[in-house]
Kinemage of the C-alpha trace (Angstrom):
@kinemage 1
@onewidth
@group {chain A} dominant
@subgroup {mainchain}
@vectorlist {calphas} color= white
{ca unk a 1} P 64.821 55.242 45.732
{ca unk a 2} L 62.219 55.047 48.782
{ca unk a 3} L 62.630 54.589 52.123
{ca unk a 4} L 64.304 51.415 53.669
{ca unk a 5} L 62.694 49.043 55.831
{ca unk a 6} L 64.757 46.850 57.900
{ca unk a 7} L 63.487 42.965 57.695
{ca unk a 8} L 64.801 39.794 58.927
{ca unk a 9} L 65.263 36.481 56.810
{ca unk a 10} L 66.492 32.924 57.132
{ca unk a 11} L 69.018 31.079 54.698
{ca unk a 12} L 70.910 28.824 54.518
{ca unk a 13} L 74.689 29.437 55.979
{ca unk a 14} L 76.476 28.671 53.208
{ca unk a 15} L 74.530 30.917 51.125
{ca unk a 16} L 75.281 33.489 53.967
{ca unk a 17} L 78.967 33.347 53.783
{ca unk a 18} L 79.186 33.511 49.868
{ca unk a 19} L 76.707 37.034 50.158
{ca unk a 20} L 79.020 38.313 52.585
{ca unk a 21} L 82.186 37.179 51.165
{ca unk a 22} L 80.380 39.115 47.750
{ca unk a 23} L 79.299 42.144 49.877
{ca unk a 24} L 83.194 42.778 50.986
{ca unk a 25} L 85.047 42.158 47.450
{ca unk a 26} L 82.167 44.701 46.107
{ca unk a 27} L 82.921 46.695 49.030
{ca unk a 28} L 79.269 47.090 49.385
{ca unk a 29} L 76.501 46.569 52.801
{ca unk a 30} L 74.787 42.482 52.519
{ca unk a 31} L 71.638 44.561 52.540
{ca unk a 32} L 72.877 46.469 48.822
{ca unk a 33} L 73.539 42.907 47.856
{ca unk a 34} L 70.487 41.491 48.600
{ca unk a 35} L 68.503 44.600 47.074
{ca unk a 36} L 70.315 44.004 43.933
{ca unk a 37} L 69.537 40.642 44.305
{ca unk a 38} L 65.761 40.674 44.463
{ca unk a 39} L 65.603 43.653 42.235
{ca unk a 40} L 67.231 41.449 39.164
{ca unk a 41} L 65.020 38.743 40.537
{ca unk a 42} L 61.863 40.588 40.118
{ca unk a 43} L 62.605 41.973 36.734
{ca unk a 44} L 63.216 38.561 35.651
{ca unk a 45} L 60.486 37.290 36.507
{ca unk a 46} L 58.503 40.593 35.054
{ca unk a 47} L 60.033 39.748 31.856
{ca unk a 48} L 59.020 36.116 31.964
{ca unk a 49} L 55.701 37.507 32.755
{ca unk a 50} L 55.431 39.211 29.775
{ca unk a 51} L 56.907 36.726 27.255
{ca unk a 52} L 53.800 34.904 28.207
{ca unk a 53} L 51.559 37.328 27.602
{ca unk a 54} L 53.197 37.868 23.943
{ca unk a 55} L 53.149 34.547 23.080
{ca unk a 56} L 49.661 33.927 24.356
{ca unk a 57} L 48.860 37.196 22.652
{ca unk a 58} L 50.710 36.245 19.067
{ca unk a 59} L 49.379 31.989 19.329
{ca unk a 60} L 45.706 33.170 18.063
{ca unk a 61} L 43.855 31.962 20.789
{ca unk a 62} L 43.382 33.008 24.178
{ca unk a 63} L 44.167 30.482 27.056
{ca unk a 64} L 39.955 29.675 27.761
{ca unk a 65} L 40.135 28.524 23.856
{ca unk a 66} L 43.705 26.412 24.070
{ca unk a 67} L 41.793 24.192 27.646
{ca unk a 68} L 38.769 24.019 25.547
{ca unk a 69} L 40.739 22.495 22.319
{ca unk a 70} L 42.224 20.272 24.920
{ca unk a 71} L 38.929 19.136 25.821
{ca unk a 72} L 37.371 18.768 23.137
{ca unk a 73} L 40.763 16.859 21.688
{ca unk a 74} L 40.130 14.282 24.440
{ca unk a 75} L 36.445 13.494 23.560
{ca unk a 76} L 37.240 13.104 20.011
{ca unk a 77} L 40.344 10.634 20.922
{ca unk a 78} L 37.358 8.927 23.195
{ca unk a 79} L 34.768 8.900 19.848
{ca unk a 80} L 37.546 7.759 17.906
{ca unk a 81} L 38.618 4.938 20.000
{ca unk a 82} L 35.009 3.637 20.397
{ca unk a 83} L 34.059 3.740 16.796
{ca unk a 84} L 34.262 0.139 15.175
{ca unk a 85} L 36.417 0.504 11.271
């Protein structure tokens, strides 16, 4: 673990009283709390980070191709609707 550096935040109080109220029935500090907290939070969104990248990875087509097959989706719809049948 590296060194701790002591910041200040703002929340809302009743999200205060429910960390604290956490904090004592863990018997651990707010501070370990909110470590844990953002840790888990960070991973998460690490993770969700990554399931992207998979998916764009395993779709065929990289995200430049998917806006211009959106594009070019729209003109057609635009030919289309112009065209007399």
């Amino acid at each position: 673990m590296g060194q701790s550096i002591k910041t200040a935040i703002s929340m809302q109080e009743h999200l205060f009283k429910k960390v604290s109220e956490l904090a004592k029935e863990l018997q651990m500090s707010r501070s370990k709390v909110f470590s844990l907290a953002v840790e888990e939070f960070i991973k998460k969104k690490e993770s969700e980070k990554l399931l992207r990248q998979i998916n764009a990875a395993y779709s065929g087509e990289a995200p430049e191709e998917r806006e211009l097959g959106k594009r070019h989706k729209k003109k057609h719809k635009r030919m289309v609707a112009t065209e007399s049948w």
